[in-house]
C-alpha positions in Angstrom: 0.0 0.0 0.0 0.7 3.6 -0.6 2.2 5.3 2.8 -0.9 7.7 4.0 0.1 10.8 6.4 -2.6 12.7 8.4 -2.7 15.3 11.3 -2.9 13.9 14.9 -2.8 14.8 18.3 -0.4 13.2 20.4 -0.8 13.3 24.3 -2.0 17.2 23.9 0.2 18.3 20.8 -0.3 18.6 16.7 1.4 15.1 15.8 2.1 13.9 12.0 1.5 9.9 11.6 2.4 7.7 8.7 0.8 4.5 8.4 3.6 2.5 6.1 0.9 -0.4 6.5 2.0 -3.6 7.8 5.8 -5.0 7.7 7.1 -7.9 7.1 6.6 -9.6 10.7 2.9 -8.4 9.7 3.2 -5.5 12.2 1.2 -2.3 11.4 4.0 0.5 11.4 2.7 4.3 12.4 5.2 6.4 13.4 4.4 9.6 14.2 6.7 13.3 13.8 6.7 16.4 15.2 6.6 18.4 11.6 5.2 17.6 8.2 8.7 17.7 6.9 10.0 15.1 8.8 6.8 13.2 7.6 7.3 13.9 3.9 11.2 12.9 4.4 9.9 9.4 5.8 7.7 8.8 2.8 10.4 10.0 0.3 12.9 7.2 2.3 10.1 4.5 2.0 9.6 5.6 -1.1 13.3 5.5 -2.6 13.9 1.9 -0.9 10.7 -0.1 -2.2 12.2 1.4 -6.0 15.6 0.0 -5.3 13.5 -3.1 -4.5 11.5 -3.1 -7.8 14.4 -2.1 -9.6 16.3 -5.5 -8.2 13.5 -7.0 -9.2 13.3 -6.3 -12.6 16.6 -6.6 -13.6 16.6 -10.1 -12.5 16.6 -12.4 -15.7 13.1 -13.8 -16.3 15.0 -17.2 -15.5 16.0 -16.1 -11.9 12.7 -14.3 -11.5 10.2 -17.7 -12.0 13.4 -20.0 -9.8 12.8 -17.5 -7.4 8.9 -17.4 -7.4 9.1 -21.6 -7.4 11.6 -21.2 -4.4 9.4 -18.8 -2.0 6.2 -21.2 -3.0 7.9 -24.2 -1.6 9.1 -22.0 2.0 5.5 -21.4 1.9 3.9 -24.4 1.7 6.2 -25.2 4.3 5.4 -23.3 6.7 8.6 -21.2 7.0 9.7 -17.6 5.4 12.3 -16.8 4.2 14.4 -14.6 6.6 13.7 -18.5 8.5 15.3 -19.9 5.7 18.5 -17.5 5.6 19.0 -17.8 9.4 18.7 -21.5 8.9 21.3 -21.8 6.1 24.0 -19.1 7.8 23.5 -21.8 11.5 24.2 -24.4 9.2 27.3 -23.0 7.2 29.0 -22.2 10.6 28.2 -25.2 11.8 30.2 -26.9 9.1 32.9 -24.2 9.1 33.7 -24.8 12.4 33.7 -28.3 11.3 36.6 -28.1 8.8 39.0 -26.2 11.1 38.5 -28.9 13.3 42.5 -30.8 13.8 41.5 -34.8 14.5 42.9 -36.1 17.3 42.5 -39.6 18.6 40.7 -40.1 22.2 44.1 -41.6 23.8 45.7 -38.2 22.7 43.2 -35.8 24.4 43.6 -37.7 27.5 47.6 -38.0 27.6 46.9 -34.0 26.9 44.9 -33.4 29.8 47.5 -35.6 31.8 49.8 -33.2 31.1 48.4 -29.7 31.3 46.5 -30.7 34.9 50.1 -31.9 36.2 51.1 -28.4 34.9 48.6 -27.0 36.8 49.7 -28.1 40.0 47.4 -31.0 40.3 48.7 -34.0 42.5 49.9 -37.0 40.7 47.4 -39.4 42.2 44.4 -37.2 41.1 45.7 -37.1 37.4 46.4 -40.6 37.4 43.4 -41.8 38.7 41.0 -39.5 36.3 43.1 -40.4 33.2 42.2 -44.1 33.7 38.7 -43.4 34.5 38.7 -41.4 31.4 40.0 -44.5 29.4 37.3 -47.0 30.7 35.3 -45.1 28.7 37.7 -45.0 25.7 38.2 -48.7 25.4 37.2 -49.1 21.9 37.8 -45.6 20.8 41.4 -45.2 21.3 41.6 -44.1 17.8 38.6 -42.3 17.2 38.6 -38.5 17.2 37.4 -36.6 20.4 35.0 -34.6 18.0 33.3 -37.6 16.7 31.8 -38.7 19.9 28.6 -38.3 20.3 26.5 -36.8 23.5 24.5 -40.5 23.3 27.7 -42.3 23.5 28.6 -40.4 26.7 25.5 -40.5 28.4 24.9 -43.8 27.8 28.2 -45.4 28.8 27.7 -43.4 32.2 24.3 -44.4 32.9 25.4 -48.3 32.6 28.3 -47.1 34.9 26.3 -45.6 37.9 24.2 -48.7 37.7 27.2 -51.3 37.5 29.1 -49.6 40.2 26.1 -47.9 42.2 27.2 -44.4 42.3 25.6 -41.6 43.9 24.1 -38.8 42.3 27.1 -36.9 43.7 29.6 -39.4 42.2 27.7 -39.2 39.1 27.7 -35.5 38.9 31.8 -35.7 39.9 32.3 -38.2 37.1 30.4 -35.9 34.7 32.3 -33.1 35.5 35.4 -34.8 34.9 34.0 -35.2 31.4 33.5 -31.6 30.6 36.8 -30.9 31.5 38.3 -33.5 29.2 36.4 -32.1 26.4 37.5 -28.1 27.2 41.0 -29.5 27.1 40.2 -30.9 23.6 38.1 -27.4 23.0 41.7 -25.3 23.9 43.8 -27.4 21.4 41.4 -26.9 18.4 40.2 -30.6 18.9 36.7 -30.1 19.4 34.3 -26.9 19.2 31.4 -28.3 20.8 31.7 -29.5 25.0 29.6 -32.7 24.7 28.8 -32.8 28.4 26.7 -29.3 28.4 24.4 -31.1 25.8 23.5 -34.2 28.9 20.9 -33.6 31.7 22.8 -31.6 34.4 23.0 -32.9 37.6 22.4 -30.4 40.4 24.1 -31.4 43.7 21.5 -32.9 46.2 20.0 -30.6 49.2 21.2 -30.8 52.5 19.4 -30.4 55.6 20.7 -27.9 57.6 20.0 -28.3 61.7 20.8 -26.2 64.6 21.1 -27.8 67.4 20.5 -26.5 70.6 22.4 -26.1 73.5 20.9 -29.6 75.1 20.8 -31.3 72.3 24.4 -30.8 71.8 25.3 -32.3 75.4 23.4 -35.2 74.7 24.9 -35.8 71.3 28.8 -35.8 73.1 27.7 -37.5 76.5 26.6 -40.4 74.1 30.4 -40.4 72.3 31.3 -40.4 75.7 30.0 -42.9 77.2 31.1 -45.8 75.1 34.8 -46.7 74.3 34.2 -47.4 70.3 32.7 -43.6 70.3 35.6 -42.2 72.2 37.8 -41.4 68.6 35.2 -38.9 67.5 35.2 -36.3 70.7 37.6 -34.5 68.6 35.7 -34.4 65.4 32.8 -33.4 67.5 34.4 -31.2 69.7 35.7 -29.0 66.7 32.6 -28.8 64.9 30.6 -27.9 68.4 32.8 -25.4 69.7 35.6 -25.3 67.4 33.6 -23.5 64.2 35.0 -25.4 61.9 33.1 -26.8 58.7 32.5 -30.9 58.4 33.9 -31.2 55.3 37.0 -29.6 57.0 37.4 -32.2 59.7 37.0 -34.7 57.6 39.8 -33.2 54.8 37.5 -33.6 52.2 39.1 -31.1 50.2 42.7 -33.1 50.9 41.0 -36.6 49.8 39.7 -34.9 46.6 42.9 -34.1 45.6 44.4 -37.2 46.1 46.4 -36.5 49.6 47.2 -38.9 52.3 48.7 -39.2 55.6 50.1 -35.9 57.5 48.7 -33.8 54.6 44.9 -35.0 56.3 43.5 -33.3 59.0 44.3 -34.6 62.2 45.9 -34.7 66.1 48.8 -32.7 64.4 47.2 -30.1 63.9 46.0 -29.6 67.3 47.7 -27.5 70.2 45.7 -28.5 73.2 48.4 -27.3 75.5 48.1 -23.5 73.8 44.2 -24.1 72.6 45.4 -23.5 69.5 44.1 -24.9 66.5 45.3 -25.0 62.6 43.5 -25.4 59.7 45.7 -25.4 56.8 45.3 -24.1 53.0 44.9 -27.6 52.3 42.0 -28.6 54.3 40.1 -25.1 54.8 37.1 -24.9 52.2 38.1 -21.2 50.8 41.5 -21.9 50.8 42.4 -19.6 53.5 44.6 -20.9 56.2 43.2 -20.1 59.8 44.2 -20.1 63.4 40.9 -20.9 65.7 41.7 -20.3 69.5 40.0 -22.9 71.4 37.5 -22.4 74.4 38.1 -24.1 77.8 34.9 -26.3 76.9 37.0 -27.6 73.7 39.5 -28.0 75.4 37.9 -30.6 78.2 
């Protein structure tokens, strides 16, 4: 349709609107000026692009003119347009460009690469070790095939008969999962991959806790019963530290250490307690943000 202007008012003032009709998203376009210029200006620019389409248009051979016509009758009939189309096509080329600067490399070889970078890292031999191996369970079979060719199924599957072969915890499940994602960002960095298989599986969110105060009496109760029987004796201090000692579970029990693969003095124990000072230490290693800690100890620790 022709563009229309006419005289308005808008919120108390002389307004000029142009109704361009409807665009392509089938959206009716009015906008409004202050002056009749500035109206006339927007007709002359609507006006001077619709020529440059008509003028495409017509010098289009007659050839290209009925392919095209064919072309946008079979978007229509199914049910897409064409800017749908174009979006569609441009996904798809990237998809493949990204594709072809893709460098194959074999499972075995993404894995030895992590091995390497995490020991650069700083990460403890055992820990490495340990998730390298796990990482070639799933490779037996595929030493040879390239990271990029795996396929989210493949993954997913093989984990799913794991957790039921070897009854793992959703926590164990979501660790091992993890693991996975960082293989693949490793294989992502070297130009091995572009795509991180694991963000394409059901994520696994880490499972509530209950959190419980206890009270005062409850508390006296809970360490007169460690008391009172010998086998229970050997956890006054983790109690002890955790009642009066504000320090986290996960801290008295070294998670932290553990995950990382450390044994022996490096876990939290005896050694690092100063009973005779009421001093307590809780190294870089065990403490949860990584900040090492001093905690001076109340007479009721103490006892």
């Amino acid at each position: 349709m022709e563009p229309r202007k006419r005289q308005i008012v808008k919120r108390g003032k002389p307004r000029w609107e142009v109704n361009f009709g409807r665009d392509d998203a089938g959206v009716r376009r009015r906008p409004y000026f202050s002056t009749e210029v500035e109206a006339d200006e927007s007709i002359k620019l609507h006006d001077k692009e619709q020529k440059k389409h008509g003028e495409f248009w017509a010098r289009l051979p007659a050839p290209e003119r009925r392919m095209t016509v064919a072309t946008l009758i079979e978007i229509t009939a199914a049910s897409l347009t064409l800017p749908e189309v174009w979006t569609r096509f441009k996904r798809q080329k990237e998809a493949i460009d990204k594709q072809a600067s893709i460098t194959a490399m074999g499972y075995t070889e993404v894995v030895a690469e992590f091995r390497r970078r995490k020991l650069a890292a700083g990460k403890t031999e055992k820990y490495v070790k340990d998730t390298g191996d796990f990482f070639l369970k799933f490779g037996l079979g595929r030493e040879k095939q390239s990271i990029h060719e795996v396929t989210p199924n493949e993954l997913e599957e093989w984990i799913e008969q794991q957790a039921k072969l070897k009854v793992w915890s959703l926590s164990t499940k979501r660790s091992y999962t993890l693991a996975f994602s960082n293989l693949w960002e490793v294989a992502i960095a070297k130009g091995w991959a572009t795509v991180n298989i694991v963000n394409r599986l059901e994520p696994i969110k880490k499972s509530g806790q209950v959190v419980k105060i206890y009270s005062n009496e409850d508390s006296l109760n809970i360490l007169a019963a460690a008391m009172a029987n010998p086998l229970t004796h050997k956890i006054i201090g983790p109690l002890a530290l955790g009642f009066f000692g504000c320090m986290r579970p996960e801290e008295i029990c070294s998670s932290k250490a553990i995950a990382s693969g450390m044994s022996g003095k490096k876990l939290y124990g005896w050694h690092d307690i100063d009973l005779e000072n009421s001093l307590v230490t809780v190294r870089v290693e065990i403490a949860k943000t990584g900040d090492q800690r001093t905690i001076r100890l109340q007479p009721t620790a103490v006892a």
